[in-house]
N, C-alpha and C positions, 0 to 999 in steps of 0.2 A: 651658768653657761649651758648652751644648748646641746646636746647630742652633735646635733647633724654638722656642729662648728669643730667636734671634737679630732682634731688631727691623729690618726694610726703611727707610729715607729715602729720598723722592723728590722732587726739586726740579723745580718748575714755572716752565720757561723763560720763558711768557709773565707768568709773574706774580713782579717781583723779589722778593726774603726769603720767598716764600712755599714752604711746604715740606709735602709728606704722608707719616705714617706708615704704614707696611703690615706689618700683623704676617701672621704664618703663617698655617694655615687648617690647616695639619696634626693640632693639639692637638683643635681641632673634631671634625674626622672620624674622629679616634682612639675620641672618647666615643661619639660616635655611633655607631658598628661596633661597640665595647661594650656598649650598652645595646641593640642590635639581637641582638646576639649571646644577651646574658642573655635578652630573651623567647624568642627562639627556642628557648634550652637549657628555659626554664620548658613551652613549648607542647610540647617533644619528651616533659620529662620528665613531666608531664602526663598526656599521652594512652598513654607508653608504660606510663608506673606503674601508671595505670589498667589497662590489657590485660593485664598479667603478672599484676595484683591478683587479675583476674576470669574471667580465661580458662578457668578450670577451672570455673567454676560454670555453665556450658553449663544444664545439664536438671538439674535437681532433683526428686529423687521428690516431693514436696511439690506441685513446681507443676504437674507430671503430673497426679496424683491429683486436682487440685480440677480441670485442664481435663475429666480421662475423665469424672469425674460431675458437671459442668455440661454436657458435649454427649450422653452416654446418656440424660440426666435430662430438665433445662430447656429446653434448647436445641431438641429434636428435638418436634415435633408431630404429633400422634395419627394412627398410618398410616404417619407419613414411614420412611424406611428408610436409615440411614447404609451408603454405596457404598466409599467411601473416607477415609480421613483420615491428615496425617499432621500430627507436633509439631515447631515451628520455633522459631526463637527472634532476639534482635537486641538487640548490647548499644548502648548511645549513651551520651557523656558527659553530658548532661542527669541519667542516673540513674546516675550515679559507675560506669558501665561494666557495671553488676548485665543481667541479664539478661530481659528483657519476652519473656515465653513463650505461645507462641499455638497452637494447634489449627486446622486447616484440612481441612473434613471439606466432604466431596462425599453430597446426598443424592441422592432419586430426584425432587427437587422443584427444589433451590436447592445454592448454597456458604455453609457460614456459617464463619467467623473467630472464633473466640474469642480474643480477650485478656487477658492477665496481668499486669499492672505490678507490677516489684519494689518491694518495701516500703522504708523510707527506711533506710537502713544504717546511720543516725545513733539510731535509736530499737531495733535491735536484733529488732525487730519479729517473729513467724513471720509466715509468706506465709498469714496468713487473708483477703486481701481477696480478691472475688469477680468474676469477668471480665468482660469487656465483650462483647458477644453483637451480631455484625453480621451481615444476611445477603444475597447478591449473586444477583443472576437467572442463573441459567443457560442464557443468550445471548447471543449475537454479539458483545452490548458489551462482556464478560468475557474480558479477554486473564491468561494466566499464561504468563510466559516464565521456564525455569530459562535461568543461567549463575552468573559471579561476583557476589557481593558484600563487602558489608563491607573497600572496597578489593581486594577478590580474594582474600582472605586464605579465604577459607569457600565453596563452594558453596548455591545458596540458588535461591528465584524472588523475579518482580518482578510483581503484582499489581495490574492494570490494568484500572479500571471509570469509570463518571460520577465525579467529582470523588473517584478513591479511585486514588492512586500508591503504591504502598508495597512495601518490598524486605523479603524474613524469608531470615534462614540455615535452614540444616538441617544436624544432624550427619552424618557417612556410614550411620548405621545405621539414620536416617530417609527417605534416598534413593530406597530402592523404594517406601516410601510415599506420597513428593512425586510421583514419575514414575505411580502410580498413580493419583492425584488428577489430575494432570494426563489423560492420559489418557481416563478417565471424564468430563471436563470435551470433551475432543477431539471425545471420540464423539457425546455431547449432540449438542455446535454441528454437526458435520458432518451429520448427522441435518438438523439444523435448516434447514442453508444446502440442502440437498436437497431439501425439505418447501419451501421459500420459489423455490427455482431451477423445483421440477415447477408451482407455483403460477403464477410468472411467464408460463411457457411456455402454461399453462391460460389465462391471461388473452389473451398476445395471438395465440394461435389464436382464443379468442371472435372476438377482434377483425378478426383477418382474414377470417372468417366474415362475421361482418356484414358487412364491406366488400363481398364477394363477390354477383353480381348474383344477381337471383332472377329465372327464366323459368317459365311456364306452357305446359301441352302441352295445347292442345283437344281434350277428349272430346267425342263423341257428346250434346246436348241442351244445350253449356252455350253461353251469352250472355255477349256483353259485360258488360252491367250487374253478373251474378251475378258472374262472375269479379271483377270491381270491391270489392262488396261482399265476397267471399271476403277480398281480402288489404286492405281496408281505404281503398281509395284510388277514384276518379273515373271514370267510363268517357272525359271528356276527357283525365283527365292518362294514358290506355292509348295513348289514339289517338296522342297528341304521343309518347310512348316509342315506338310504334313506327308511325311515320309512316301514317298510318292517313288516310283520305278518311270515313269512315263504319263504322258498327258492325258492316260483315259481317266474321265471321268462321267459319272452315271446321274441321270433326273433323282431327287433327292439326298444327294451326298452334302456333309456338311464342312466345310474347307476354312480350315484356321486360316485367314488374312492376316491377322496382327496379334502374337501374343500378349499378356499380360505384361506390364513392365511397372 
């Protein structure tokens, strides 16, 4: 006879005839490690079925071609001038692991993102559907950071705007054209942060200008009053700035107008 069949009795001292069975717990936990074990094998086999399935279907001439003429075409607005671009892509199990292919192209205006969604692999479908056309300000609130994605498996960026997170691979032969876009995007913002830094500095120089006092130097024929009326203020409020008994004043005297503030 087995162990794990083997039934426990336990007699309960305080209470005479009375007795408890206690079975094992072992058969319990045996299924349960089984049936833990079976999704796991289901989630590996899964996700990995999926990736060997699809991993080769990276970049398809197909889905190229409809991005390069939606962004020479539609995309782009009268004048604008495409700087940089390059083609990324991002499989997910949401779309059986196929591959959603985008374009990220840098003007002399903006960034726009086109997107691709694979077509359903259940209807056998060609890729005739037509992308989706987003476009992002090129400023400051536009972060693009290359590293890993896709679990680390790809190099790729991660795309960082107001309510837009989003991570795209890139093949190695897309590389110099990710680092390109980037770039071009670098130069914009630092530009940018430079133009906003020399403005700063423009404002609170103003400012400590105004702060800074104003004096008057007595020429030859002028008067209290005039001088008053010159800078807009009172021949009392002169006399109190600069302790003053009465309105004489003498050819080179110098007359605090406006303190410091």
């Amino acid at each position: 006879m087995e162990v794990s069949e083997v039934e426990y009795v336990t007699l309960d001292d305080a209470k005479t005839g009375e007795f408890t069975v206690v079975r094992p717990r072992r058969r319990r936990r045996r299924r349960v490690l089984v049936m833990a074990g079976v999704v796991l094998g289901f989630i590996v086999l899964f996700f990995g079925g999926g990736y060997a399935l699809w991993q080769r279907h990276l970049d398809p001439v197909a889905a190229r071609a409809i991005l390069t003429r939606e962004l020479s075409t539609y995309a782009l607005e009268p004048g604008e001038t495409l700087r940089a671009s390059a083609y990324l892509y991002w499989r997910s199990p949401l779309s059986y692991f196929r591959s959603t292919h985008a374009v990220l192209g840098a003007t002399d205006r903006r960034l726009l993102l086109l997107t691709l969604a694979p077509p359903d692999p259940l209807t056998r479908e060609a890729e005739t559907s037509l992308p989706t056309i987003r476009d992002l300000p090129k400023d400051t609130t536009v972060r693009v950071d290359t590293g890993r994605v896709m679990f680390g498996t790809s190099r790729g960026i991660t795309l960082r705007a107001p309510d837009v997170r989003e991570r795209w691979a890139a093949r190695d032969e897309q590389w110099p054209s990710v680092r390109a876009v980037v770039a071009d995007l670098s130069t914009v913002q630092r530009t940018m942060r430079e133009d906003a830094d020399a403005i700063a500095l423009a404002r609170l120089a103003a400012v400590e200008r105004a702060r800074q006092p104003i004096w008057h130097k007595v020429t030859r024929g002028e008067a209290l009053g005039s001088i008053a009326t010159q800078y807009g203020t009172t021949p009392e409020r002169l006399r109190q700035l600069n302790a003053m008994s009465n309105d004489r004043i003498r050819t080179g005297d110098s007359l605090l107008i406006k303190p410091r503030t």
